[in-house]
PDB file with one MODEL, atoms N, CA, C and O in Angstrom:
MODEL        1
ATOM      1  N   UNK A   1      -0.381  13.313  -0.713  1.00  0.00           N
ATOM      2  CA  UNK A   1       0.274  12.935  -1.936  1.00  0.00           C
ATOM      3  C   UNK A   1       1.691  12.457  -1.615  1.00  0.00           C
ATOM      4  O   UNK A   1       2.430  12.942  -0.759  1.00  0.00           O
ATOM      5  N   UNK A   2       1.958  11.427  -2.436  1.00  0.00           N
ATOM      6  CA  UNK A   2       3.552  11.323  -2.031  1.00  0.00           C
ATOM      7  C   UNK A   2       4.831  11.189  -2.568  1.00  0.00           C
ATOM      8  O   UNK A   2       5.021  10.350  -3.448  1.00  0.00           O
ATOM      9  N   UNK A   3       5.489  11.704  -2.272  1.00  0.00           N
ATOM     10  CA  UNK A   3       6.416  12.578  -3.180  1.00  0.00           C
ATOM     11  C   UNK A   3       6.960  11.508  -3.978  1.00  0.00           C
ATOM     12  O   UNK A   3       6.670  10.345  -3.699  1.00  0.00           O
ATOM     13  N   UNK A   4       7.899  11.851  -5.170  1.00  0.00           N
ATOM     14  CA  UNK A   4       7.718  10.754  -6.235  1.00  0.00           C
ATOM     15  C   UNK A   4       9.363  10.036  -5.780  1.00  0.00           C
ATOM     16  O   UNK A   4       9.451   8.810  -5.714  1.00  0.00           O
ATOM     17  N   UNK A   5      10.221  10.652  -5.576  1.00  0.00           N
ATOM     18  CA  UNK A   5      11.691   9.754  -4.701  1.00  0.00           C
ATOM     19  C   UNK A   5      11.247   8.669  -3.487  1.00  0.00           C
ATOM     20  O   UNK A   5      11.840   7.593  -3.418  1.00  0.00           O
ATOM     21  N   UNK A   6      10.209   8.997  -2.565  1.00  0.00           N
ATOM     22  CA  UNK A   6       9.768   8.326  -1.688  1.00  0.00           C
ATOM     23  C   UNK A   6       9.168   7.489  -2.362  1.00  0.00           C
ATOM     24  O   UNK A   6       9.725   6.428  -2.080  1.00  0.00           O
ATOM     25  N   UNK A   7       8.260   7.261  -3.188  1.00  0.00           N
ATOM     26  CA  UNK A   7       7.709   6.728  -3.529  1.00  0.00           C
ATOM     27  C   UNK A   7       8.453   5.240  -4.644  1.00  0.00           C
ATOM     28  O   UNK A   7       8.337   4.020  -4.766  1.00  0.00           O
ATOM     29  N   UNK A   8       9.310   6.548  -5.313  1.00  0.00           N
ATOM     30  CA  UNK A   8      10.395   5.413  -5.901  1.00  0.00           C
ATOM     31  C   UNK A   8      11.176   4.438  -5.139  1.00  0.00           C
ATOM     32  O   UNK A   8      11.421   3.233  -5.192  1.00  0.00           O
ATOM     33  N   UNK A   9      11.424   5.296  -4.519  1.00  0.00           N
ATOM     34  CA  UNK A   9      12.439   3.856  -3.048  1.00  0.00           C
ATOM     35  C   UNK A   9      11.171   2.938  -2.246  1.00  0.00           C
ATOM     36  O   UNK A   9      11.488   1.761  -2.075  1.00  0.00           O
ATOM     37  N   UNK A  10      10.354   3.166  -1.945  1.00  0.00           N
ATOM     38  CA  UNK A  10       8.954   2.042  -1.878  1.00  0.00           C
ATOM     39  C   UNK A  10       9.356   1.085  -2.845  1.00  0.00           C
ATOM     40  O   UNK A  10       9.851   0.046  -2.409  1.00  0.00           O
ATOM     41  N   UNK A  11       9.230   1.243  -4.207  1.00  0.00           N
ATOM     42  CA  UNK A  11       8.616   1.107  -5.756  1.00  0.00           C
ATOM     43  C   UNK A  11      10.165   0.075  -5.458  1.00  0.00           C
ATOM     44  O   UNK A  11       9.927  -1.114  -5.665  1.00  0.00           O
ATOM     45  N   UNK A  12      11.318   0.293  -5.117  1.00  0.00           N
ATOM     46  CA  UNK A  12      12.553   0.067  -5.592  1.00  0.00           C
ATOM     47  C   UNK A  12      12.345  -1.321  -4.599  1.00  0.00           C
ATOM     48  O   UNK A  12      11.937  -2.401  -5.025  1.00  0.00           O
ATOM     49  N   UNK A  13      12.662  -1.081  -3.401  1.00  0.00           N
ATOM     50  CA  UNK A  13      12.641  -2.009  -2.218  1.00  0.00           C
ATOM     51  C   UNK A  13      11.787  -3.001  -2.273  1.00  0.00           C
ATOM     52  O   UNK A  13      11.962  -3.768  -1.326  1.00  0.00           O
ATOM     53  N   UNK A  14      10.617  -3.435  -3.236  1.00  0.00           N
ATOM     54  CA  UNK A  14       9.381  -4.492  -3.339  1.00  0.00           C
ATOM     55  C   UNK A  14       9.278  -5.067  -4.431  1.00  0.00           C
ATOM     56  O   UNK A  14       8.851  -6.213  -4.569  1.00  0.00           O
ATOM     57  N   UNK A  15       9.743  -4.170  -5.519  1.00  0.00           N
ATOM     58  CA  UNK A  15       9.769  -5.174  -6.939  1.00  0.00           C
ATOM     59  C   UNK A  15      10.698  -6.231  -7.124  1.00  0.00           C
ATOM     60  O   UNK A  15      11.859  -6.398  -6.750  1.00  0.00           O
ATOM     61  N   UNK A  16       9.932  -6.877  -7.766  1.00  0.00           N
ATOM     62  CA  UNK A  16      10.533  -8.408  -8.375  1.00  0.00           C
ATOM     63  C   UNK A  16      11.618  -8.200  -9.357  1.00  0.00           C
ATOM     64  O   UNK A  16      12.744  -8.660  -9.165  1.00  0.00           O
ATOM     65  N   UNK A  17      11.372  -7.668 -10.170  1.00  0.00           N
ATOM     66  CA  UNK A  17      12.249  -7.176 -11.391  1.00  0.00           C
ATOM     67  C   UNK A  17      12.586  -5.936 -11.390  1.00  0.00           C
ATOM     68  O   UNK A  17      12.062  -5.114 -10.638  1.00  0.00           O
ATOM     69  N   UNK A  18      13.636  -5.620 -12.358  1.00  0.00           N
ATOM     70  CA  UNK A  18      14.427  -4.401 -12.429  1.00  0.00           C
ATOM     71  C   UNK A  18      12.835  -3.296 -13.547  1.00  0.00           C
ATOM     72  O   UNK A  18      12.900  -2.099 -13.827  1.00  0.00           O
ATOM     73  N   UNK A  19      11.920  -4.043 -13.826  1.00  0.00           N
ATOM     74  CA  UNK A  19      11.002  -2.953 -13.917  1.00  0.00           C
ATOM     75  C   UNK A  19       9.606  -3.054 -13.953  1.00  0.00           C
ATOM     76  O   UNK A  19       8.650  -2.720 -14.652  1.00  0.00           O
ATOM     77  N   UNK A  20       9.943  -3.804 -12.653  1.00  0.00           N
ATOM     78  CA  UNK A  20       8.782  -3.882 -11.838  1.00  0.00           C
ATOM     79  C   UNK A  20       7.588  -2.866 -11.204  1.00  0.00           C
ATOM     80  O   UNK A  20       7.574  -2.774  -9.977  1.00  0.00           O
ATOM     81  N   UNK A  21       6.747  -2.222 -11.849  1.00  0.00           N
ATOM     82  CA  UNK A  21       5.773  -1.069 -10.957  1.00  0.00           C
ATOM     83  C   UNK A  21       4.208  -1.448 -10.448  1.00  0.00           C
ATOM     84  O   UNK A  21       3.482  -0.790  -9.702  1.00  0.00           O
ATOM     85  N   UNK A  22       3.920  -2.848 -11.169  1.00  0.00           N
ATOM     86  CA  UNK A  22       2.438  -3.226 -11.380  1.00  0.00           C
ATOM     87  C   UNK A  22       2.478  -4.339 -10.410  1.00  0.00           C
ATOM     88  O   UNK A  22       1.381  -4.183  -9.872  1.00  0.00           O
ATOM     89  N   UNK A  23       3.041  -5.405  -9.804  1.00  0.00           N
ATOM     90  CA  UNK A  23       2.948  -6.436  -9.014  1.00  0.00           C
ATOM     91  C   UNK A  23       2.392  -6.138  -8.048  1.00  0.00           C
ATOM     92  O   UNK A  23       2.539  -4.945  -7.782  1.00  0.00           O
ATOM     93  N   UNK A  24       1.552  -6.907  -7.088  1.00  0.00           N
ATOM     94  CA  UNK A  24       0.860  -7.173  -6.061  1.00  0.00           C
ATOM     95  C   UNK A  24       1.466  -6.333  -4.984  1.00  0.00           C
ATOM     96  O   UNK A  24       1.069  -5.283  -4.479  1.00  0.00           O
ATOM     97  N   UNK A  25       2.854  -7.279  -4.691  1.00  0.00           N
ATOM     98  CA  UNK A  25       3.938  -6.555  -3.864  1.00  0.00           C
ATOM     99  C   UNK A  25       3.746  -5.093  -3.389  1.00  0.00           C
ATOM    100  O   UNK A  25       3.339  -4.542  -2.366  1.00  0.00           O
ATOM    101  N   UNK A  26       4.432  -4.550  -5.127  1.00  0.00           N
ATOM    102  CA  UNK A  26       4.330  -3.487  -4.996  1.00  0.00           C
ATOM    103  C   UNK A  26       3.181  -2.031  -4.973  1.00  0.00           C
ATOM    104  O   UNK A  26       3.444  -0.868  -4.665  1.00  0.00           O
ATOM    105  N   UNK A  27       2.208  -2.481  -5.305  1.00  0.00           N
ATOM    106  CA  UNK A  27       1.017  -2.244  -5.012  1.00  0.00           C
ATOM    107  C   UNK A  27       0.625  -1.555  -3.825  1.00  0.00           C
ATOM    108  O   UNK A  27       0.364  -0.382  -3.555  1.00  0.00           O
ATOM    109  N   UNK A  28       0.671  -2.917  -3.031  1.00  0.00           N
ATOM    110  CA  UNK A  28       0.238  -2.631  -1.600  1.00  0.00           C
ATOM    111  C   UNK A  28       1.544  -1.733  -0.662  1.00  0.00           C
ATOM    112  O   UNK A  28       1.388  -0.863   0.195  1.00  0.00           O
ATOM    113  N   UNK A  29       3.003  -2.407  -1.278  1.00  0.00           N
ATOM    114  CA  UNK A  29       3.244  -1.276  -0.100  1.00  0.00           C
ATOM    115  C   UNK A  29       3.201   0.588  -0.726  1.00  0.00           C
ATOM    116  O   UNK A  29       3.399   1.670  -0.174  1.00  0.00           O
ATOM    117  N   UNK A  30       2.895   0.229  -1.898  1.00  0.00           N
ATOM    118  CA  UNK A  30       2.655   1.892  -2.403  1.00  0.00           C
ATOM    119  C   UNK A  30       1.376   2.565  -1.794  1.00  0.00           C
ATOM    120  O   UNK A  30       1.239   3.763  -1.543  1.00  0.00           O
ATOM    121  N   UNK A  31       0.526   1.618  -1.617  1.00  0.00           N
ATOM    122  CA  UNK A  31      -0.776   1.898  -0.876  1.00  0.00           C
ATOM    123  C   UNK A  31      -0.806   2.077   0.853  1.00  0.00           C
ATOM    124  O   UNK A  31      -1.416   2.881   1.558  1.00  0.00           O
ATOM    125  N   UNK A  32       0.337   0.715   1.268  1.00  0.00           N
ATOM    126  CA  UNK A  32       0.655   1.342   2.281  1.00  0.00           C
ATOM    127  C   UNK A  32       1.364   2.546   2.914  1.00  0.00           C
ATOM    128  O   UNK A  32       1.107   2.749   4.101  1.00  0.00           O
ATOM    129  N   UNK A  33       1.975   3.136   2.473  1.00  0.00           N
ATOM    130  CA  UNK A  33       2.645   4.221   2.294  1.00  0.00           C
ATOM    131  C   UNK A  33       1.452   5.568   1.979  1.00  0.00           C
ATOM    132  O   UNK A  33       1.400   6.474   2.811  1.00  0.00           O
ATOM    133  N   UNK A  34       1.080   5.587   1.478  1.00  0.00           N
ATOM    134  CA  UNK A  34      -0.199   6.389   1.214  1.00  0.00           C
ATOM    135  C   UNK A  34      -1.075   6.414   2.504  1.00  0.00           C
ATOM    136  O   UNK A  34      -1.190   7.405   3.226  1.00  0.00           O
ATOM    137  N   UNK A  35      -1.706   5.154   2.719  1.00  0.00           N
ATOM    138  CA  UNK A  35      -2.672   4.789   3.947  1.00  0.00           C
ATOM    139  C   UNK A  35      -1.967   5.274   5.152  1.00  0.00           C
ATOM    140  O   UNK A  35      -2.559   5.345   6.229  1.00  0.00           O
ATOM    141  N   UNK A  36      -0.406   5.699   4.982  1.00  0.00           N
ATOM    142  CA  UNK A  36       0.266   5.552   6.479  1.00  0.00           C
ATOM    143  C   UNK A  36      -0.131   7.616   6.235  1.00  0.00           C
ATOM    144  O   UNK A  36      -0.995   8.264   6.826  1.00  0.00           O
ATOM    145  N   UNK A  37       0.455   7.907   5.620  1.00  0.00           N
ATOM    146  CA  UNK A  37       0.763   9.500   5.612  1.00  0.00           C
ATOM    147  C   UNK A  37      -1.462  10.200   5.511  1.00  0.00           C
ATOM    148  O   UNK A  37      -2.049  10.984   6.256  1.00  0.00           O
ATOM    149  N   UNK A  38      -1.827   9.652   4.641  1.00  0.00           N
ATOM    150  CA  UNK A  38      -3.458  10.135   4.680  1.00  0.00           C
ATOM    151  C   UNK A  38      -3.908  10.111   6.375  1.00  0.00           C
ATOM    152  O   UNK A  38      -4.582  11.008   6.880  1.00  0.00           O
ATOM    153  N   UNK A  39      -3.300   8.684   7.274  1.00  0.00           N
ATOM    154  CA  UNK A  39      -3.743   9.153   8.243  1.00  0.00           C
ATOM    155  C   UNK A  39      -3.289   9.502   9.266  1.00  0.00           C
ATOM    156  O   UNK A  39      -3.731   9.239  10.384  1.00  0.00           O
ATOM    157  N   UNK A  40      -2.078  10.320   8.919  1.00  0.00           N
ATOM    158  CA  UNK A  40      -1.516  11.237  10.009  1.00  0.00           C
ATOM    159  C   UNK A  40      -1.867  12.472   9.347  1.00  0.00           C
ATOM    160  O   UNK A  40      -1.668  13.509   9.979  1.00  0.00           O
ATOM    161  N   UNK A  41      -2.362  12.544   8.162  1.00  0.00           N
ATOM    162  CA  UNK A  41      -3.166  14.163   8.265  1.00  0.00           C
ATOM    163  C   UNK A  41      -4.651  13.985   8.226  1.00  0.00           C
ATOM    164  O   UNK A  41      -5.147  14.851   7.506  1.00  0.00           O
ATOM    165  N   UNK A  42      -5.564  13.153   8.756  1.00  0.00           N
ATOM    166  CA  UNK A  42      -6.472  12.674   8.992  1.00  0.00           C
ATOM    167  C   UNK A  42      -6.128  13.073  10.672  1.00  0.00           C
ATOM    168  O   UNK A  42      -7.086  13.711  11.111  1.00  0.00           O
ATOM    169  N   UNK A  43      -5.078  12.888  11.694  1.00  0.00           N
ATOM    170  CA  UNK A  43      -5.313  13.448  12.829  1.00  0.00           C
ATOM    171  C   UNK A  43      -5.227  14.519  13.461  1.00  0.00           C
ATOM    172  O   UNK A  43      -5.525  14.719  14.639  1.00  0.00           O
ATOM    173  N   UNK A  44      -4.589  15.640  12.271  1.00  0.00           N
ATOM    174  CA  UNK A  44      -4.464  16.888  12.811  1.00  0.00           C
ATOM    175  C   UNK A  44      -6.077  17.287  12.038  1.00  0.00           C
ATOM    176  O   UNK A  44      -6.751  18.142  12.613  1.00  0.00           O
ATOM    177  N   UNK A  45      -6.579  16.714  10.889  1.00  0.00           N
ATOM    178  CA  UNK A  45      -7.952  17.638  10.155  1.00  0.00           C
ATOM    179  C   UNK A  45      -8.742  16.523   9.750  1.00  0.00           C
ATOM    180  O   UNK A  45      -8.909  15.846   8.735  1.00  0.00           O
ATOM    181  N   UNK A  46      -9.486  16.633  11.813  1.00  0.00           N
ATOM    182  CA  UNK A  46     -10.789  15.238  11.890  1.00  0.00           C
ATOM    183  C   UNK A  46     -11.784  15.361  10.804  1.00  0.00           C
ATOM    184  O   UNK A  46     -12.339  14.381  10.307  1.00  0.00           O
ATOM    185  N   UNK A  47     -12.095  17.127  10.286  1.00  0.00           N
ATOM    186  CA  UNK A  47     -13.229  16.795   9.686  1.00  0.00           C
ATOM    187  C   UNK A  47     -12.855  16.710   8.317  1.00  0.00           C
ATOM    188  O   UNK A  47     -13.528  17.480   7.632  1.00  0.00           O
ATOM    189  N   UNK A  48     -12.468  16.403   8.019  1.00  0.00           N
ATOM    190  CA  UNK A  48     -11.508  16.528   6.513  1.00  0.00           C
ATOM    191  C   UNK A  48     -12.435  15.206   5.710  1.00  0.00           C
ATOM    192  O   UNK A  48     -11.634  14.443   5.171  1.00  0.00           O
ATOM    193  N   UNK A  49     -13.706  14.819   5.531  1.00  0.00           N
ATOM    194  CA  UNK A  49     -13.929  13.957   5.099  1.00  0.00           C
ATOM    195  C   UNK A  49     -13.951  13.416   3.528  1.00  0.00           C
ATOM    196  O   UNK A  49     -14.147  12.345   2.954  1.00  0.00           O
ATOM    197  N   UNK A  50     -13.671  14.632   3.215  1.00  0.00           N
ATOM    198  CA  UNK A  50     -13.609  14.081   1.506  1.00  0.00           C
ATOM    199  C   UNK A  50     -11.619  12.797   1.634  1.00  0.00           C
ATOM    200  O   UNK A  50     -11.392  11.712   1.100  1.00  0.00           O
ATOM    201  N   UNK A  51     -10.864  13.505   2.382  1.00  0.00           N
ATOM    202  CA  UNK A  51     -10.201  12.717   2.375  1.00  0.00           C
ATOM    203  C   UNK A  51      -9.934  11.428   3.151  1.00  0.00           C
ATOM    204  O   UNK A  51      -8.938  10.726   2.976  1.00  0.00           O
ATOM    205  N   UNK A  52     -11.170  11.113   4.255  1.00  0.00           N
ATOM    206  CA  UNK A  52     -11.283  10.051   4.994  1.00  0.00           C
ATOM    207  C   UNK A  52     -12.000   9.129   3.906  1.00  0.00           C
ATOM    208  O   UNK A  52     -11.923   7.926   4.154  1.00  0.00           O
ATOM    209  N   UNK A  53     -12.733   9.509   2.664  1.00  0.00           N
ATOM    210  CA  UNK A  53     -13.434   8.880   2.309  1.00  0.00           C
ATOM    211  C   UNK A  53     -12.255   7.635   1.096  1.00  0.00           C
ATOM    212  O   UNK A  53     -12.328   6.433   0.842  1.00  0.00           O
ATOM    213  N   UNK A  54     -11.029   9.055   0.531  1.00  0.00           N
ATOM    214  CA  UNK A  54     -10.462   8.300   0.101  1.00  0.00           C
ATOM    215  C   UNK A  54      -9.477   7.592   1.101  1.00  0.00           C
ATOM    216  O   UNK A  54      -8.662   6.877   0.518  1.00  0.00           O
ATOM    217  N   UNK A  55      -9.395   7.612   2.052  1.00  0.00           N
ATOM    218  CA  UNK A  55      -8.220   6.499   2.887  1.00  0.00           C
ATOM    219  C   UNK A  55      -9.260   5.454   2.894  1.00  0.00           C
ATOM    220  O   UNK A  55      -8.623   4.401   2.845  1.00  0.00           O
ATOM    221  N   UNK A  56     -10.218   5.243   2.919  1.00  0.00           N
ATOM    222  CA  UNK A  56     -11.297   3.638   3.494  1.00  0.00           C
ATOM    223  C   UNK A  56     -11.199   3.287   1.815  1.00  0.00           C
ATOM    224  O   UNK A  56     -10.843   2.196   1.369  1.00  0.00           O
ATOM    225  N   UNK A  57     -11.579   4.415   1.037  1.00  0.00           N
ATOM    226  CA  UNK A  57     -10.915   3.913  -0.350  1.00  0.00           C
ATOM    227  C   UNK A  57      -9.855   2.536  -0.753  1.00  0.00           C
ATOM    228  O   UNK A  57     -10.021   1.413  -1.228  1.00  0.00           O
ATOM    229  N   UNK A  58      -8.747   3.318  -0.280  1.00  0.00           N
ATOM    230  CA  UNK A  58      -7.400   3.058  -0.648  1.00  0.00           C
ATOM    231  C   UNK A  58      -7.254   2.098   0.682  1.00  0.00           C
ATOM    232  O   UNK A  58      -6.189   1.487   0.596  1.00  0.00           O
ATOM    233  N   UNK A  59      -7.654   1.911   1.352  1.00  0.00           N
ATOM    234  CA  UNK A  59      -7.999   0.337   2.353  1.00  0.00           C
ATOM    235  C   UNK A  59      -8.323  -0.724   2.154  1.00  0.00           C
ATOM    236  O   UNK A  59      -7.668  -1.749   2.337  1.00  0.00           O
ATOM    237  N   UNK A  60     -10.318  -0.510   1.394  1.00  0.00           N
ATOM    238  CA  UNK A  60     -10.004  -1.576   0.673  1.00  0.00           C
ATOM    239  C   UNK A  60      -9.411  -1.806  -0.703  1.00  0.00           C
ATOM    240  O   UNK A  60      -9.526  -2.883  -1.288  1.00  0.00           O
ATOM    241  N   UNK A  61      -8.908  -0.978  -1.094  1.00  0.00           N
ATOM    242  CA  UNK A  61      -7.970  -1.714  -2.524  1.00  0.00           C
ATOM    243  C   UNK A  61      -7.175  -2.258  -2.566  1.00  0.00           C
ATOM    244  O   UNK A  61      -7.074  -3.178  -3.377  1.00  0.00           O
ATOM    245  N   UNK A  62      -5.952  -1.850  -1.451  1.00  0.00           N
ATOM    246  CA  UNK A  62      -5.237  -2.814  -1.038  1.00  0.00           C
ATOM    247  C   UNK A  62      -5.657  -3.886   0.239  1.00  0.00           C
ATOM    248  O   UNK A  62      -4.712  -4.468   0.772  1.00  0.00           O
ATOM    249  N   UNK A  63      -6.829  -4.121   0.667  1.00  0.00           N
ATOM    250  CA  UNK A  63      -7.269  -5.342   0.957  1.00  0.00           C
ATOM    251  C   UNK A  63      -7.790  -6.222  -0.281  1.00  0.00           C
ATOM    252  O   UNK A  63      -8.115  -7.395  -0.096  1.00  0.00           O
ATOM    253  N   UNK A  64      -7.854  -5.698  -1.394  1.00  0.00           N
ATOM    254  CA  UNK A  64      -8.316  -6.392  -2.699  1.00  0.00           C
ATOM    255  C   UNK A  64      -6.882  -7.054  -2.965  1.00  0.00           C
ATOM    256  O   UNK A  64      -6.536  -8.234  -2.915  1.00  0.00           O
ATOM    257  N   UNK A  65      -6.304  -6.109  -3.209  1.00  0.00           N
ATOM    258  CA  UNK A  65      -4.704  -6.879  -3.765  1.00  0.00           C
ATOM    259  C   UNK A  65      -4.026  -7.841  -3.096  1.00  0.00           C
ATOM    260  O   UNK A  65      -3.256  -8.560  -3.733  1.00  0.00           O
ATOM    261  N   UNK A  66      -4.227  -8.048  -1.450  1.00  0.00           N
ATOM    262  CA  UNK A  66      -3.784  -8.591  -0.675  1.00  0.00           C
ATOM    263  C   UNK A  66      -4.653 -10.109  -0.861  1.00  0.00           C
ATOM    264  O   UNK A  66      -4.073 -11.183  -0.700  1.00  0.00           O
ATOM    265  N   UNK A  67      -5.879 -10.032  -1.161  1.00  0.00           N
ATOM    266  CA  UNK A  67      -7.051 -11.346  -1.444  1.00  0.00           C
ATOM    267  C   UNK A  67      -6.052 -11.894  -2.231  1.00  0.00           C
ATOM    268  O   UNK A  67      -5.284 -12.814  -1.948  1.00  0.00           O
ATOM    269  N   UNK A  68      -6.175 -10.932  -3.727  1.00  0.00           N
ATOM    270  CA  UNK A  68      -5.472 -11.643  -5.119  1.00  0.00           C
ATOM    271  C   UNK A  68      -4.473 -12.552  -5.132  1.00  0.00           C
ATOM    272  O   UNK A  68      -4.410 -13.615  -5.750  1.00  0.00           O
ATOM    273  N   UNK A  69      -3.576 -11.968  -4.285  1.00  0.00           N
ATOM    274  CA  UNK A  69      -2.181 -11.998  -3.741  1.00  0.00           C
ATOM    275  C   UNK A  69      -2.238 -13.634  -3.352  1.00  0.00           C
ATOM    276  O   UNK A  69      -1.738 -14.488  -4.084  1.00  0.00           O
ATOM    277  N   UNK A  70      -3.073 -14.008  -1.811  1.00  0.00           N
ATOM    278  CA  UNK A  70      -3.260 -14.893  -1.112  1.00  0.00           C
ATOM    279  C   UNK A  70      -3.895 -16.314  -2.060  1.00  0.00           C
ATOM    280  O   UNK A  70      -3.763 -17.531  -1.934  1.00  0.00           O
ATOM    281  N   UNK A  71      -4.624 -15.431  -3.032  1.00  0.00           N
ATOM    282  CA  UNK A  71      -5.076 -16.485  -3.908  1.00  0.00           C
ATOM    283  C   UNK A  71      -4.457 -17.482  -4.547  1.00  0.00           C
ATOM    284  O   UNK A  71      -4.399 -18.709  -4.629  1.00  0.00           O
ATOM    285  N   UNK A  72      -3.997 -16.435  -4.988  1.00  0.00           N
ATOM    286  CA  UNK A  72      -2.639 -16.910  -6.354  1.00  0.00           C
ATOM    287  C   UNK A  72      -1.495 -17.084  -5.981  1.00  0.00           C
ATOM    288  O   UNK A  72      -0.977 -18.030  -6.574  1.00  0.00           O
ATOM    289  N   UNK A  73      -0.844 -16.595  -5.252  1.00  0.00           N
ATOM    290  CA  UNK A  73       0.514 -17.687  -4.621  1.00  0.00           C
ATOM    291  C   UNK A  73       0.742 -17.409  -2.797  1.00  0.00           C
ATOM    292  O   UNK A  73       1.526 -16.509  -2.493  1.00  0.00           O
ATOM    293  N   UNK A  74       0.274 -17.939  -2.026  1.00  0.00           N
ATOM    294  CA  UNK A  74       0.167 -17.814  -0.570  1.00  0.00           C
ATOM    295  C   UNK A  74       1.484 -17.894  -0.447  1.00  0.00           C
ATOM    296  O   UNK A  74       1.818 -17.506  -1.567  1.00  0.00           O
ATOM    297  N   UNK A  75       2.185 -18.056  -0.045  1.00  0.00           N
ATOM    298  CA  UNK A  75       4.130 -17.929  -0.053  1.00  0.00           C
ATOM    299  C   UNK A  75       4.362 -16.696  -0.051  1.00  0.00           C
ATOM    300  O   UNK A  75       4.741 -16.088   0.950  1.00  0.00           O
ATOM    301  N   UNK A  76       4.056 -15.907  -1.766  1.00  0.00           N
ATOM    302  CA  UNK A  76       4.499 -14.643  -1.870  1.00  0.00           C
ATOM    303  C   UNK A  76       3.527 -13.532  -0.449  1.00  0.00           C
ATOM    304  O   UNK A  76       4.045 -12.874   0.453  1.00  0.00           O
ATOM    305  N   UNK A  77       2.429 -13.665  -0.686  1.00  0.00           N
ATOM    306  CA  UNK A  77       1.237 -13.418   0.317  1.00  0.00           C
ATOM    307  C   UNK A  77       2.371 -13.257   1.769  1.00  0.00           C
ATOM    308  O   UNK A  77       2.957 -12.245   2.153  1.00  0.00           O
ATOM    309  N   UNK A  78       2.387 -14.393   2.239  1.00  0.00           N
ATOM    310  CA  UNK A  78       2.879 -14.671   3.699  1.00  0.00           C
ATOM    311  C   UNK A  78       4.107 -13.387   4.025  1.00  0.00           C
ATOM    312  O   UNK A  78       4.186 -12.608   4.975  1.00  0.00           O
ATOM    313  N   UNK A  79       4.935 -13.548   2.875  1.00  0.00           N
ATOM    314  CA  UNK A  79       6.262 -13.089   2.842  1.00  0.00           C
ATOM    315  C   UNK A  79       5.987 -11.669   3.080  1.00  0.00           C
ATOM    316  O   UNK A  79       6.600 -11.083   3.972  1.00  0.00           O
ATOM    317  N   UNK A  80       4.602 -10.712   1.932  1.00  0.00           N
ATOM    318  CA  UNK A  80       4.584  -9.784   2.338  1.00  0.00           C
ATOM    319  C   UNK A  80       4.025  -8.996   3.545  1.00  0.00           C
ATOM    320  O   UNK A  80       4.341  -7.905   4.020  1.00  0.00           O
ATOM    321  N   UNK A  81       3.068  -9.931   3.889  1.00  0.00           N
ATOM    322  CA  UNK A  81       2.684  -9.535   5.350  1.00  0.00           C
ATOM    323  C   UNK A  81       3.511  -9.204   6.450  1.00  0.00           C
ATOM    324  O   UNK A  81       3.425  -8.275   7.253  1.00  0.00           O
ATOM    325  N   UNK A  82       4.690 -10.537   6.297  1.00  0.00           N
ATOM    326  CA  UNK A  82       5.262 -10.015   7.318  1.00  0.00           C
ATOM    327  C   UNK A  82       6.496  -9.161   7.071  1.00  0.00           C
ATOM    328  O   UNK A  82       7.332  -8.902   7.937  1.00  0.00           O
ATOM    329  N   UNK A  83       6.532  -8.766   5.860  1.00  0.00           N
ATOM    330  CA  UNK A  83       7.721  -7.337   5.158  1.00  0.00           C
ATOM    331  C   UNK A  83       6.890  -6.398   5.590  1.00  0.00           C
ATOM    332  O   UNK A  83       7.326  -5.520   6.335  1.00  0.00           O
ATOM    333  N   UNK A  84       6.059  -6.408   5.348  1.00  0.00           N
ATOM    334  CA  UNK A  84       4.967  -4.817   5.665  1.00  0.00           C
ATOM    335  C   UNK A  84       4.202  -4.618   7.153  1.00  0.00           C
ATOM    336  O   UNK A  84       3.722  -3.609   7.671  1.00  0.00           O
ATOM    337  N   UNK A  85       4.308  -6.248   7.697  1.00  0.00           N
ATOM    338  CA  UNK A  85       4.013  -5.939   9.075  1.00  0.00           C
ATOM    339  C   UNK A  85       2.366  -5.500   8.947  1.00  0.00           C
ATOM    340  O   UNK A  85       1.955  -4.627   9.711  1.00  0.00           O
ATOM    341  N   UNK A  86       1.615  -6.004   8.154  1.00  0.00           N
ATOM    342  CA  UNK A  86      -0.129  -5.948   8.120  1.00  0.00           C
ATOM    343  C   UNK A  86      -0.304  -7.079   9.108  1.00  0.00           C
ATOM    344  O   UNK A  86       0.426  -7.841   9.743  1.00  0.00           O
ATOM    345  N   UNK A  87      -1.842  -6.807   8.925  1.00  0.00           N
ATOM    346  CA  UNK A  87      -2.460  -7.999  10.144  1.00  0.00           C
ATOM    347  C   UNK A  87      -2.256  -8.190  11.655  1.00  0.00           C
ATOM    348  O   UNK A  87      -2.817  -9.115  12.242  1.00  0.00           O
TER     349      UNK A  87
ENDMDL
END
């Protein structure tokens, strides 16, 4: 889970607007952020699969958002890839 200040400074650092929470952007790196911490406790508790099931979850969703993203304006797309360092 992740704590809600961390999460706000994610939330803060990616939005477009001053109240911004729903954009693509920000989306994915909220997801990334999630995907990063699920699997560093994914390596101390291998068998932990109810929660491996939600990290492949929350993988592809933000591989969904990242499609949308690429769809609809490749620029913004590009920009975040290489802010978030995917791919």
């Amino acid at each position: 889970m992740l704590a809600t200040k961390k999460k706000q400074a994610v939330i803060k650092k990616n939005q477009i607007h001053d109240k911004d929470t729903g954009s693509p952007e920000v989306q994915v790196a909220v997801l990334s952020i999630q995907i990063d911490e699920l699997a560093k406790h994914l390596k101390k508790h291998k068998k932990d699969n109810h929660s491996r099931r939600g990290l492949i979850k929350m993988v592809a969703d933000r591989r969904t958002h990242l499609k949308y993203l690429e769809r609809k304006d490749k620029t913004r797309y590009n920009a975040l890839v290489k802010k978030m360092d995917l791919k």
